[in-house]
N, C-alpha and C positions, 0 to 999 in steps of 0.2 A: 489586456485587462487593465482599469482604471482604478490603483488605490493609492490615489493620489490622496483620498481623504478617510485613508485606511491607517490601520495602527497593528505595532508587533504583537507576537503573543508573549505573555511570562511564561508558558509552561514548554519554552525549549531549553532540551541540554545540550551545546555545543561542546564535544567531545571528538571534536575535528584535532586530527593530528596526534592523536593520543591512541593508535591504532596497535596494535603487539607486533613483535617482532617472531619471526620464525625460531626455533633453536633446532638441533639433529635429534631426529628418532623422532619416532614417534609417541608421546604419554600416554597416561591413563585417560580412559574418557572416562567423564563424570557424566552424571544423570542430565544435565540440563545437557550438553550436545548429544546424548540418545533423546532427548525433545526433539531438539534443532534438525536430526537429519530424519527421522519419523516427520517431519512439518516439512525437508527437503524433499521427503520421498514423496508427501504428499502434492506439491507442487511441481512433480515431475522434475525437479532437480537432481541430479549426481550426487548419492550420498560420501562419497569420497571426496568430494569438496568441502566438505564438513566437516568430517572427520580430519583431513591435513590441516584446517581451520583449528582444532582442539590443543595443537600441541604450540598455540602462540602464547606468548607472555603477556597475562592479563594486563589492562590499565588498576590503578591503583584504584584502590576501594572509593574513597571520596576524588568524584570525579572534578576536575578544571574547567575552566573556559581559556585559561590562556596556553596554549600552544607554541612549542619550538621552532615551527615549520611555519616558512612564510606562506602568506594565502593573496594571492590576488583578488584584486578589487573585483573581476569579473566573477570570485566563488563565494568573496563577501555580501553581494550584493543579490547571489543566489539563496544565500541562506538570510538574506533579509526577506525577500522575496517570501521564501517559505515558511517564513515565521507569518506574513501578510494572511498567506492562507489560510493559516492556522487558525489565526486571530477570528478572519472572517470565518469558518467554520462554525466558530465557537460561540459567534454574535448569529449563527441562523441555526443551529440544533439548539442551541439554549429556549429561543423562543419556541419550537416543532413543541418540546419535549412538555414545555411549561402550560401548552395548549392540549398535550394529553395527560397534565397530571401528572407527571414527574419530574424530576430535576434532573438537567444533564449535567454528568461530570465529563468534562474535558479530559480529551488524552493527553500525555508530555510528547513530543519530538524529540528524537534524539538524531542529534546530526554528528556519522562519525567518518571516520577516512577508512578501509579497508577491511578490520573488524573490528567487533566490541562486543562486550558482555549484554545481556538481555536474562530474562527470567525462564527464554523460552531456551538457552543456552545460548553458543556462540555464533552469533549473526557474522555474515562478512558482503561486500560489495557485490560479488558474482550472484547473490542470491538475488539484490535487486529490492526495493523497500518492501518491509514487510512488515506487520503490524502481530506483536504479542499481547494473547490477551492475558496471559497469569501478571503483566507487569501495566496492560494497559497504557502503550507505549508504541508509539507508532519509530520507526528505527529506517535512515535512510544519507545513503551516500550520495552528495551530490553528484559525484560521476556517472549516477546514474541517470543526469539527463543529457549530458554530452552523449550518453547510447542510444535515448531517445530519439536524440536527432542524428546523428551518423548511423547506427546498426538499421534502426528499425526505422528513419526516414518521418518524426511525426515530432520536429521540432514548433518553439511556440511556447508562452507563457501561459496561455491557458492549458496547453496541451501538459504542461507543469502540472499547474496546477488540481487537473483532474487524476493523479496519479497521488495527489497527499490525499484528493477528496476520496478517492477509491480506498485508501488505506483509513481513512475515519470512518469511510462507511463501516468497515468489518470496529471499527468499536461501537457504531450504533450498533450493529449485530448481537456485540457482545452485551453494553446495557440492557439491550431488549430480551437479554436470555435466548437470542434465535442462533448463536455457535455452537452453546451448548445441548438445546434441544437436536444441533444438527450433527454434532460431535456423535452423540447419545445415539441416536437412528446408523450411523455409520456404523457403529461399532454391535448391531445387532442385524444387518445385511451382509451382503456377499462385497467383497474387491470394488466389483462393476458400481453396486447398487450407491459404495460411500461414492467414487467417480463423479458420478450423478448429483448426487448431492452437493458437492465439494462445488460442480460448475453451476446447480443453480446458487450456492451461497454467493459465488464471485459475481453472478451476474446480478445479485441483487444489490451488491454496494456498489457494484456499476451505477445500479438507478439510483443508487442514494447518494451517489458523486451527481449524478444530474439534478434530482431532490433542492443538494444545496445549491448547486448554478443554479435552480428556477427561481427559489428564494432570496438569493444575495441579488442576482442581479434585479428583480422586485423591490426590493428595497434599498438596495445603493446603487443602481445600473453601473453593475462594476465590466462587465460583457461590451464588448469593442467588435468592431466588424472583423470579421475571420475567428475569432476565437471559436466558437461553437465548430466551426469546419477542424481546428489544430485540436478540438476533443475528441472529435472521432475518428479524424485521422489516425491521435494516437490510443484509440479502445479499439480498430481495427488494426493498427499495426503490432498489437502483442494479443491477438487472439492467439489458440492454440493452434490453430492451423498455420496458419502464417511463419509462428514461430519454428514448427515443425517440418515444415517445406523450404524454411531458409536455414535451418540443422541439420536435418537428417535425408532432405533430396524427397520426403513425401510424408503423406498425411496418415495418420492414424488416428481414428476418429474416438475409440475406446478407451482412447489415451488421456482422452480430455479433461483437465483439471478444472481451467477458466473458460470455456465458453470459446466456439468461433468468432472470426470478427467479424459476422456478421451481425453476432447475438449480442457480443458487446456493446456495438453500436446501438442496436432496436434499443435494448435494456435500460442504456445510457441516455436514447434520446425520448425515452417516456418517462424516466424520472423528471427529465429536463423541461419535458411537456406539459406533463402530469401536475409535478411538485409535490403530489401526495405519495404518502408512504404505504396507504392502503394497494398503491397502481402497481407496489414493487415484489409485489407475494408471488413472488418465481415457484415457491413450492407446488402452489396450484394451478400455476399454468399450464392447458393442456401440451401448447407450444412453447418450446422458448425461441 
């Protein structure tokens, strides 16, 4: 990717190294981690990793940017990186949003080491970024792309970078009222039918990670040869299948939260085609 003539975003919080500490026993869980593993369950996640997550010693209420813990230059310059993102996110849903007659608000980033507070409760690294909407706050451990590229094989800066864009898509989601409409329908079906729903939601901010590749690079050709290949690489390499055949030895198809990699990719490379947000109405596709 080329932003060489790119700028940071203000709306990150650097809460690197500010992570809790474990104590014995296990506490009280409060309401916001009964959110957090209801959102774990819902992501096919271990709700017990969330729960051992409740009993850490919060960061202090008014959070920091400086840090006890040294950071190498190669994580400082990842979270430059990702503030780049941001930024450009922010310079191509602003204009989408202003062209239908609304104003986009911008998510915050928060960039932390291990875990930290959110409004959805307590977030931690194994969960992998994930985007709250009661705080409108997109929440991500950079270690999560050294997994990127070891676990799952789909290293790459743009392959980065369509993993912040997947996470802003679910706040367009949210401006647009389309979580909660889908929230809403979940919770008046069966198990299977929210399932369903949940993977065309993810596959629809797939396409709005494409959306803004189609845009940004229209307007500042920020797209470098091979990036487009290191986005699909990495929207096929954390399909549900994928994931579930490199965890569990085989596939369960009903299990599916996010979409196969097959669907990722389609999804991902029609927004990237398309550009339009009208192309990315997963609800009413007969196929995904």
């Amino acid at each position: 990717m080329d932003f060489r003539n790119g700028r940071e975003s203000s709306n990150v919080e650097d809460r690197r190294g500010q992570g809790g500490r474990r104590v014995g026993g296990r506490g009280k869980v409060g309401i916001g981690t009964v959110v957090l593993v209801l959102v774990a369950m819902y992501f096919g996640i271990d709700p017990s990793v969330v729960l051992d997550t409740a009993t850490l010693v919060q960061p202090p209420a008014v959070e920091s940017s400086q840090s006890s813990v040294p950071r190498s230059a190669a994580e400082n310059e990842l979270a430059r990186f990702s503030s780049m993102v941001l930024a450009d996110t922010e310079d191509t849903w602003g204009p989408i949003f202003q062209s239908g007659g609304r104003q986009y608000e911008a998510p915050r980033l928060v960039l932390f080491t291990g875990a930290t507070r959110s409004a959805c409760g307590v977030g931690q690294a194994e969960m992998g970024p994930f985007y709250c909407p009661a705080d409108r706050k997109l929440y991500l451990d950079l270690s999560f792309f050294d997994d990127l590229h070891r676990r799952f094989g789909a290293p790459g800066d743009f392959a980065q970078a369509y993993v912040i864009a997947h996470e802003v898509g679910h706040h367009v989601q949210n401006l647009l009222g389309i979580s909660d409409q889908v929230q809403q329908a979940g919770q008046r079906g069966s198990e299977r039918e929210g399932k369903l729903l949940s993977v065309r939601l993810e596959l629809q901010a797939d396409c709005l990670a494409g959306v803004w590749a189609h845009h940004a690079d229209r307007s500042r050709q920020i797209l470098e040869q091979g990036d487009v290949d290191e986005a699909l690489r990495a929207a096929s390499a954390i399909g549900d299948d994928r994931i579930q055949k490199q965890t569990q030895g085989h596939v369960t198809p009903d299990s599916f939260t996010h979409g196969s990699a097959a669907q990722r990719v389609r999804w991902f490379r029609v927004g990237l085609e398309r550009g339009d947000l009208r192309a990315c109405d997963t609800f009413s596709a007969a196929s995904l």
